[in-house]
C-alpha positions as CSV (number, residue, x, y, z in Angstrom):
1,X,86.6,78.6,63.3
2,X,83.7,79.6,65.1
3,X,84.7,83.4,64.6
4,X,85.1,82.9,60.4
5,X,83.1,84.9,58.0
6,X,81.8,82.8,54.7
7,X,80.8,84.3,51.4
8,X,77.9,81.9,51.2
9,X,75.0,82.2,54.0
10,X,75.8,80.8,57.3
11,X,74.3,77.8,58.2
12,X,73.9,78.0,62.1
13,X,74.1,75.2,64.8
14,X,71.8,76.0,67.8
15,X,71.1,73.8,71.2
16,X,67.7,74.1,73.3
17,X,67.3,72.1,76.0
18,X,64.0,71.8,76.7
19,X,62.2,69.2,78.8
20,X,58.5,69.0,77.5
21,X,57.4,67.2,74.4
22,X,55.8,69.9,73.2
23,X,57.2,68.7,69.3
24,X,55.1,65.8,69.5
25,X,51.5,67.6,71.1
26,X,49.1,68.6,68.5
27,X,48.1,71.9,67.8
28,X,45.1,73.1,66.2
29,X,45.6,76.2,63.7
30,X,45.0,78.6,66.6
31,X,48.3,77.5,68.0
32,X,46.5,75.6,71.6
33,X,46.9,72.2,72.2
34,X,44.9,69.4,72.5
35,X,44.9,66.3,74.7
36,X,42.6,63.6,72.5
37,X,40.1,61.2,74.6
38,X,38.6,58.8,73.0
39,X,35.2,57.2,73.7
40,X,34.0,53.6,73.2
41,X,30.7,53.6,71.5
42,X,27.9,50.5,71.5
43,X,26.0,49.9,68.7
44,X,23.8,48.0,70.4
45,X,20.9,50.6,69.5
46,X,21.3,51.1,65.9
47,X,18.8,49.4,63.4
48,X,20.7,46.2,61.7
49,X,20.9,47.8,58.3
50,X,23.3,50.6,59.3
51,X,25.2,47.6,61.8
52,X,25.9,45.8,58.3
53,X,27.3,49.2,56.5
54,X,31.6,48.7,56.0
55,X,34.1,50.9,58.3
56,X,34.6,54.2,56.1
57,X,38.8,54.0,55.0
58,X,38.3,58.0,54.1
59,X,37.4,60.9,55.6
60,X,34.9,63.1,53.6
61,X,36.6,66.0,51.5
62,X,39.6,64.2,51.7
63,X,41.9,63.9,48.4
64,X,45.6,63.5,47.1
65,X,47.3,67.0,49.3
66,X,44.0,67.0,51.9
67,X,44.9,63.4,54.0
68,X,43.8,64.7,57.6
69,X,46.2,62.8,59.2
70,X,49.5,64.2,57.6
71,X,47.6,68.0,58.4
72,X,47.1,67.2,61.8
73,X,51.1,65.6,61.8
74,X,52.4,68.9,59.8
75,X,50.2,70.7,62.8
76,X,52.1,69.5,65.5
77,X,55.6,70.5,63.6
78,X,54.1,74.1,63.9
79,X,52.7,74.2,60.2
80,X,49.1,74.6,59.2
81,X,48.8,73.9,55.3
82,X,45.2,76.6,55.1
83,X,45.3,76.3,51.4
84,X,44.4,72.3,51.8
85,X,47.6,71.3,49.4
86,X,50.6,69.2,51.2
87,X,51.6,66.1,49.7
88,X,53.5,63.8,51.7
89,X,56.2,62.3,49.3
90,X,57.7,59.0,50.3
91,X,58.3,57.7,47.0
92,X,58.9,58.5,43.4
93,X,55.4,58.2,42.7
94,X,54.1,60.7,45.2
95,X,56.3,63.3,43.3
96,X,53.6,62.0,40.1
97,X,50.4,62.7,42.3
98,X,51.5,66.1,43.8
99,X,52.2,67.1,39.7
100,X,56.0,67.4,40.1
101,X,58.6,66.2,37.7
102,X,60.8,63.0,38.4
103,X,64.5,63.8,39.5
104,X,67.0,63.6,36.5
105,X,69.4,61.4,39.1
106,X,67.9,59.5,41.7
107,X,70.2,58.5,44.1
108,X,71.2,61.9,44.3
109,X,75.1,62.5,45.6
110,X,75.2,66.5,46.9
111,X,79.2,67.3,47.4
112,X,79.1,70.0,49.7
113,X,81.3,73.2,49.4
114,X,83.9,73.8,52.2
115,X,82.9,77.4,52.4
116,X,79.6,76.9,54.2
117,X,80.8,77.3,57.6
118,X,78.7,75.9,61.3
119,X,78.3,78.6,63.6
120,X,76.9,77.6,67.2
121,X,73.8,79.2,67.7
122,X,73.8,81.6,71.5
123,X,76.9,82.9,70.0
124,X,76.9,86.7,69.2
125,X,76.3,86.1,65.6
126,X,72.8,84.4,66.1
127,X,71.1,85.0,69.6
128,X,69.1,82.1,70.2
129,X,65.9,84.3,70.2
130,X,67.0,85.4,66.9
131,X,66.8,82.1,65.2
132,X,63.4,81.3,67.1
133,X,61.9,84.4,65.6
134,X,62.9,83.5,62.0
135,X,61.7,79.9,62.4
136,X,58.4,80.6,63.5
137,X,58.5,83.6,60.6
138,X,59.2,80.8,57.8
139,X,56.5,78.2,59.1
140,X,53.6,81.2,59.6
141,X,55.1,81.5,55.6
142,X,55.0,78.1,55.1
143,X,51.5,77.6,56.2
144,X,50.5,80.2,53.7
145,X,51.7,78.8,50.7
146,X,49.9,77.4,47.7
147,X,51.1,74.1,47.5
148,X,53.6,72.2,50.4
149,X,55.7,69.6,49.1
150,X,56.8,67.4,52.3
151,X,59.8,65.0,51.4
152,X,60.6,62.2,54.1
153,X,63.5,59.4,54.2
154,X,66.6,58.3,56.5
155,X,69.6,61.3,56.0
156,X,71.7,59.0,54.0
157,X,74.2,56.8,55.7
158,X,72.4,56.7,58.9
159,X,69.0,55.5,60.5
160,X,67.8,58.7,61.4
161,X,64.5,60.0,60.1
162,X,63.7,63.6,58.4
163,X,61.1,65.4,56.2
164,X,61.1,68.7,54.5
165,X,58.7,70.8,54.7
166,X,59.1,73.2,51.3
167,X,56.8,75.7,48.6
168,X,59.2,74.3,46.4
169,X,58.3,72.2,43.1
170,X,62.2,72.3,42.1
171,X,64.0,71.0,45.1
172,X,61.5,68.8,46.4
173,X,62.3,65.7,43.9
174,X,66.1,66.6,44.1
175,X,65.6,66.1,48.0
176,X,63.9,62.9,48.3
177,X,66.7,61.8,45.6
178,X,69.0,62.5,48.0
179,X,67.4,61.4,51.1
180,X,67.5,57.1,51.2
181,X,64.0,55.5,51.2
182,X,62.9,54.6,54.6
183,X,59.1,52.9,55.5
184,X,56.6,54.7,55.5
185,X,55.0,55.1,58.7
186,X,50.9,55.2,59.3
187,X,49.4,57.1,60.8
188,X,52.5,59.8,59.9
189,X,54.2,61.4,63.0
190,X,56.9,63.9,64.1
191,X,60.3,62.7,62.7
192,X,64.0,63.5,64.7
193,X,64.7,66.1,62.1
194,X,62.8,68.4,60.4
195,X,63.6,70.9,57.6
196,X,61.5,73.9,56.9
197,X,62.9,75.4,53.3
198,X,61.2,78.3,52.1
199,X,61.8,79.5,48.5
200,X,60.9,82.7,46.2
201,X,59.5,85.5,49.1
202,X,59.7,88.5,48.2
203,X,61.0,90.3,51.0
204,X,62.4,87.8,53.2
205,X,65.8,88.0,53.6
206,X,67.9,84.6,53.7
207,X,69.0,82.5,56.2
208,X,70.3,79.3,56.9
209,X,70.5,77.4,60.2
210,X,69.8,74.7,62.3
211,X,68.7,73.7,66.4
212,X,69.4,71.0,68.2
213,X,66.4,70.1,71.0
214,X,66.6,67.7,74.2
215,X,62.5,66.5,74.6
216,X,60.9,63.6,76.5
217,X,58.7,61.3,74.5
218,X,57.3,58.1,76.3
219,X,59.5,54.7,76.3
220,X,58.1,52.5,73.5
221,X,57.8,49.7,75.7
222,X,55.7,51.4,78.2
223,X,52.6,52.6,75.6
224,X,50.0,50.2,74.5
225,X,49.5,50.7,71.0
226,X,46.5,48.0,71.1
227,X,44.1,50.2,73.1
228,X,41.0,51.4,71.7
229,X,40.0,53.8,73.9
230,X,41.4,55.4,77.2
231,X,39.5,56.9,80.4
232,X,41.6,59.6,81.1
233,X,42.9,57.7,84.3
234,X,45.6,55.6,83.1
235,X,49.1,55.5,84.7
236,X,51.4,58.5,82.4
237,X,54.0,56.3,80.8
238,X,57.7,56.7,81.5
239,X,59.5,59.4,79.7
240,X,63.4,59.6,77.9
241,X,65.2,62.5,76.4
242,X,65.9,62.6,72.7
243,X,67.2,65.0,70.8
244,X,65.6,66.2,67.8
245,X,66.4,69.1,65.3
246,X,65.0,71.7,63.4
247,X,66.7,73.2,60.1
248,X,65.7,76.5,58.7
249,X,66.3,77.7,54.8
250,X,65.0,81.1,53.5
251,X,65.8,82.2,50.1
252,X,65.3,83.5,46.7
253,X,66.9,80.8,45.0
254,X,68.2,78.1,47.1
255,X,70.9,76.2,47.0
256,X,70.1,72.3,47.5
257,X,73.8,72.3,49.1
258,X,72.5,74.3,52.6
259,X,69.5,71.9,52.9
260,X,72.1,69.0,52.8
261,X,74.6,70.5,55.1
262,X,72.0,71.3,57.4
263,X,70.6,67.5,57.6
264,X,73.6,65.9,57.6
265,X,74.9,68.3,60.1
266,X,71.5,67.5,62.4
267,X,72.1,64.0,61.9
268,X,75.6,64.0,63.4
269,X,74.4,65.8,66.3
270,X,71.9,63.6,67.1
271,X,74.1,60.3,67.1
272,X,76.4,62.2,69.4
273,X,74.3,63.3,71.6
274,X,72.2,59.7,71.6
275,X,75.9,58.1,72.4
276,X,76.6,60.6,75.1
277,X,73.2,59.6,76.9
278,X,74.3,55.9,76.5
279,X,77.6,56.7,78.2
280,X,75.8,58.5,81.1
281,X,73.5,55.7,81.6
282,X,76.4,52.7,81.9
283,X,78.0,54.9,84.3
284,X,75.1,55.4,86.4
285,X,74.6,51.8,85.9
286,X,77.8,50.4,87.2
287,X,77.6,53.1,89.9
């Protein structure tokens, strides 16, 4: 199976095990990344009339496709949008306010063909460098782009989170059809799987694939969310391995079908892999 030519593109399984979380840092647009102090300010000094004036809800130069916070989240996922246009698109009526059409069926059921077959990526028809190169190729494209259409929801059927990043006005309604509604999270942040789609290149040859990641990110329990500020001395909290994964579509013309394999796909690796740690750890328990 593994050895098995498709007519269709291959869609490609890869596994990096990595042990930073460097998904989750931030990265400016020059690629370095930035650990964020905050400092506790006194207004004791100011004159009353500015003391009364409300807390400001927006940045300046901010407006529907310009939220800071989503740039700074796309950022850390490796894109930079530089022409100031990605809607995040929870909803139906995001797909309104980033000018897109509605989907003509919303749920949307995608019945996947049986040819599109799942190679392992290390194998010796994708090198694992080889699928790192055209990643980081489609987001550099991605970052380019007019307008970035970012849709986010569970993959269906499961509890696992994903967003697409995609230039592409046709299959970004069709994909939050198909993804199930999940809450919307504030500020926005990294999500388990992520999907970079890139449509209508001339010049780029396609591709279809997907990788599997082991990070650490900090145990929920052990961050407090309350703080207001931090000193830059505080205990690092503990860390746990999760897997996350990263699909990659490049095409003239896409086929929704790839995206879908490659999310559903990412989303059974993940619940394995999240019930193989489980197993590790009650063994090491009752050890």
């Amino acid at each position: 199976m593994a050895n098995s030519r498709a007519t269709l593109p291959l869609l490609t399984v890869g596994r990096h095990i990595l042990h930073t979380a460097s998904r989750w840092q931030t990265f400016s647009a020059t690629g370095r990344s930035h650990s964020t102090r905050a400092v506790k300010t006194t207004t004791s000094q100011l004159p009353d009339s500015i003391k009364r004036v409300g807390t400001a809800a927006a940045f300046p130069n901010e407006y529907p496709g310009q939220v800071y916070a989503f740039n700074w989240c796309l950022n850390g996922d490796g894109v930079t949008p530089l022409r100031r246009s990605a809607f995040r698109i929870t909803k139906p009526l995001d797909l309104k306010v980033a000018g897109l059409a509605l989907p003509k069926m919303n749920p949307l059921k995608v019945d996947l063909s049986p040819d599109v077959k799942l190679l392992e990526a290390g194998s010796d028809d994708l090198p694992f460098d080889q699928f790192d190169k055209v990643s980081q190729r489609t987001r550099d494209l991605l970052s380019l782009s007019d307008h970035l259409y970012c849709p986010e929801g569970h993959v269906p059927g499961s509890r696992i989170a994903a967003r697409i990043v995609t230039n592409s006005a046709t299959l970004a309604p069709d994909l939050l059809a198909f993804l199930e509604r999940a809450p919307r999270m504030e500020p926005p942040q990294s999500l388990p799987v992520t999907a970079y789609v890139l449509e209508g290149v001339e010049g780029e040859p396609s591709f279809a694939g997907f990788a599997i990641e082991e990070i650490e990110v900090p145990v929920a329990a052990s961050v407090d969310d309350d703080r207001d500020w931090t000193t830059g001395y505080e205990a690092e909290p503990k860390m746990e391995a999760k897997s996350v994964a990263a699909v990659v579509v490049v095409g003239d013309k896409i086929d929704i079908g790839l995206v879908v394999a490659g999310l559903k796909a990412s989303q059974e690796a993940l619940a394995a892999d999240e019930v193989e740690r489980q197993s590790k750890t009650t063994s090491g328990e009752k050890a």
